[in-house]
C-alpha positions in Angstrom: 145.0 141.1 112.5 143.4 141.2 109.1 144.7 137.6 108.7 142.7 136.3 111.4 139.9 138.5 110.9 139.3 136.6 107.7 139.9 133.5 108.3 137.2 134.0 111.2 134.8 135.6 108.6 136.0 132.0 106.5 135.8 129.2 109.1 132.4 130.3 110.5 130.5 129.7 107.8 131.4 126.4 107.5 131.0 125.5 110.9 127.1 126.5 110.6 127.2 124.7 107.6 128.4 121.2 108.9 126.0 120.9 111.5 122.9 121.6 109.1 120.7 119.1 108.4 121.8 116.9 111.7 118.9 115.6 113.8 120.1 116.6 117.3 116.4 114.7 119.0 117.5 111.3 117.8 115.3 110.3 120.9 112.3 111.4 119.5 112.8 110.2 116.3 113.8 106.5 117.2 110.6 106.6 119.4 108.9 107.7 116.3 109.9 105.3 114.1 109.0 102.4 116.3 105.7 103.4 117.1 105.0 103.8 112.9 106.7 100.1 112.6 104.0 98.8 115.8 101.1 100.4 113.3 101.7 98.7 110.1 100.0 95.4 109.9 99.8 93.1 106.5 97.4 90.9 105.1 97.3 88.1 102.0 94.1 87.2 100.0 94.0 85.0 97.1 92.8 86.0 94.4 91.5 82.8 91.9 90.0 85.4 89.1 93.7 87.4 89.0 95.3 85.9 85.4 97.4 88.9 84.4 99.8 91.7 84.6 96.8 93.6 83.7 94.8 92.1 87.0 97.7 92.9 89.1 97.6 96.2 88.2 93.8 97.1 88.6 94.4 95.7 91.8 97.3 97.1 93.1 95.9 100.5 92.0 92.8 99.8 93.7 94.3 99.5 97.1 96.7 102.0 96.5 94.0 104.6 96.8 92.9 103.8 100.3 95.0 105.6 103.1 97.9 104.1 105.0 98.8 101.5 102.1 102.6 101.3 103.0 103.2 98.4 100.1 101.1 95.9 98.1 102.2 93.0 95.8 100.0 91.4 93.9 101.1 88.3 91.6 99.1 86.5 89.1 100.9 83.9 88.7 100.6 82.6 92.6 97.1 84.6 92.4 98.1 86.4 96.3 97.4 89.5 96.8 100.2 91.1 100.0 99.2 94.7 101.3 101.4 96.4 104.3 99.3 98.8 106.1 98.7 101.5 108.8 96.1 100.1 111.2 95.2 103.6 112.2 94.6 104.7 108.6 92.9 101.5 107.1 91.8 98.0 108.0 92.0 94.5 106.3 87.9 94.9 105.9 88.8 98.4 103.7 91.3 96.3 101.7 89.1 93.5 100.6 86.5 96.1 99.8 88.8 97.5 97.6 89.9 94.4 95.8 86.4 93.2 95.8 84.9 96.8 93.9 88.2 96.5 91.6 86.1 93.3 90.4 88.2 90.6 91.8 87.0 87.7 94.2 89.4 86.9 97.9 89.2 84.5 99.9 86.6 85.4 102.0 84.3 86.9 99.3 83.0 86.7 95.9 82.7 90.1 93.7 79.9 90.5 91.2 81.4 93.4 89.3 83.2 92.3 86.3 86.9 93.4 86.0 88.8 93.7 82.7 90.6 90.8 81.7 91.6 90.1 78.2 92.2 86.1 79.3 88.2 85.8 79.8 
């Protein structure tokens, strides 16, 4: 009796255990996902005055600060500028705000603040 008392008292505890952490709603969460993924919208500016690493950081950091960036890349070297967002959160308007206060022109506008460069 004492046998099976404790391996009762043993095997419970690790029944809990195994079933922690499992998401039992998958439903919900599925549904959640895809509605996220139907949210996020990207955009691509070129940017002529981006020369350097340097550029491609002020930039990146720029946007970065604006909500619902999911992921931005921005390359000197091809001078584009690729930002993931939420559509709820932010808006390709807010974005080339962004860029354009960071100092650095896109295609659809010119920026008259000055940005850091050591190439210029």
């Amino acid at each position: 009796m004492k046998k099976l008392f404790l391996m009762n008292v043993l095997l419970l505890p690790l029944l809990l255990l195994s079933s922690c952490g499992k998401n039992n709603n998958t439903e919900t969460s599925m549904k959640t996902t895809t509605l996220d993924e139907k949210k996020v919208e990207s955009v691509e500016y070129k940017c002529d005055n981006m020369h350097c690493a340097s550029c491609e950081t002020t930039i990146t950091e720029a946007v970065k600060k604006l909500n619902g960036i999911k992921e931005i890349t921005a390359d000197a070297k091809s001078k584009i500028v690729k930002v993931s967002f939420n559509s709820e959160l932010t808006n390709k308007n807010e974005i080339e705000k962004a860029n354009y206060a960071a100092g650095y022109d896109t295609e659809t506008s010119k920026s008259g603040n000055k940005h850091n460069c050591d190439m210029e």
